[in-house]
Residue, then its C-alpha position, 0 to 999 in steps of 0.5 A: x416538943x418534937x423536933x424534926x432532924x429532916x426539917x432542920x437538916x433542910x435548913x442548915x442545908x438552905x442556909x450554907x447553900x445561900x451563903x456559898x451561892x449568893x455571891x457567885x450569883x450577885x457577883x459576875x464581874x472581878x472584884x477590882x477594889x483593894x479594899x474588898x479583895x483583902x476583906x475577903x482574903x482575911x475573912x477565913x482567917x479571922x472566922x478560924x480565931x474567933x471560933x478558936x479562941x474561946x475554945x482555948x481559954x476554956x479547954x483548961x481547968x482554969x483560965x489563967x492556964x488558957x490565956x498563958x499558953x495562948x500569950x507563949x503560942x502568940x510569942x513563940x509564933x511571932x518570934x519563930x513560926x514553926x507550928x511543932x515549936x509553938x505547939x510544944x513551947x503553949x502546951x509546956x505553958x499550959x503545963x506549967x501554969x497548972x502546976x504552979x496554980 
């Protein structure tokens, strides 16, 4: 079976257009509900997490190493949010955990 890369680059293209354009075309006044206005807020967010977590349980050799380095990156976050600290103290993790395992 032949694929087309023309016919589905038109596709992808229909698609992500149909997605950024329908809202600004269904949606001509302000949005004025709390509730929808932090759905949107929070959508990149959580889009970003959903497509990164899988990634980095599987970017290790095994997965415990994965969701170690995952669990110091959220502690180290929660605790002091510098984004080079956090890096370090999850890759140090990841590190450590594959040398123990």
């Amino acid at each position: 079976m032949q694929h087309n890369v023309y016919i589905s680059l038109f596709l992808m293209f229909v698609t992500i257009y149909a997605v950024r354009a329908l809202p600004l075309t269904l949606v001509r006044r302000e949005i004025k509900s709390p509730f929808i206005q932090s759905f949107l807020y929070y959508v990149p967010y959580v889009s970003l997490s959903v497509m990164t977590f899988p990634a980095i349980l599987s970017a290790t050799a095994d997965v415990r190493s994965g969701l170690a380095g995952f669990m110091a990156a959220v502690v180290l976050a929660w605790v002091d949010g510098n984004l080079f600290r956090v890096s370090i103290g999850a890759c140090a993790a990841v590190y450590l955990t594959e040398l123990l395992l």
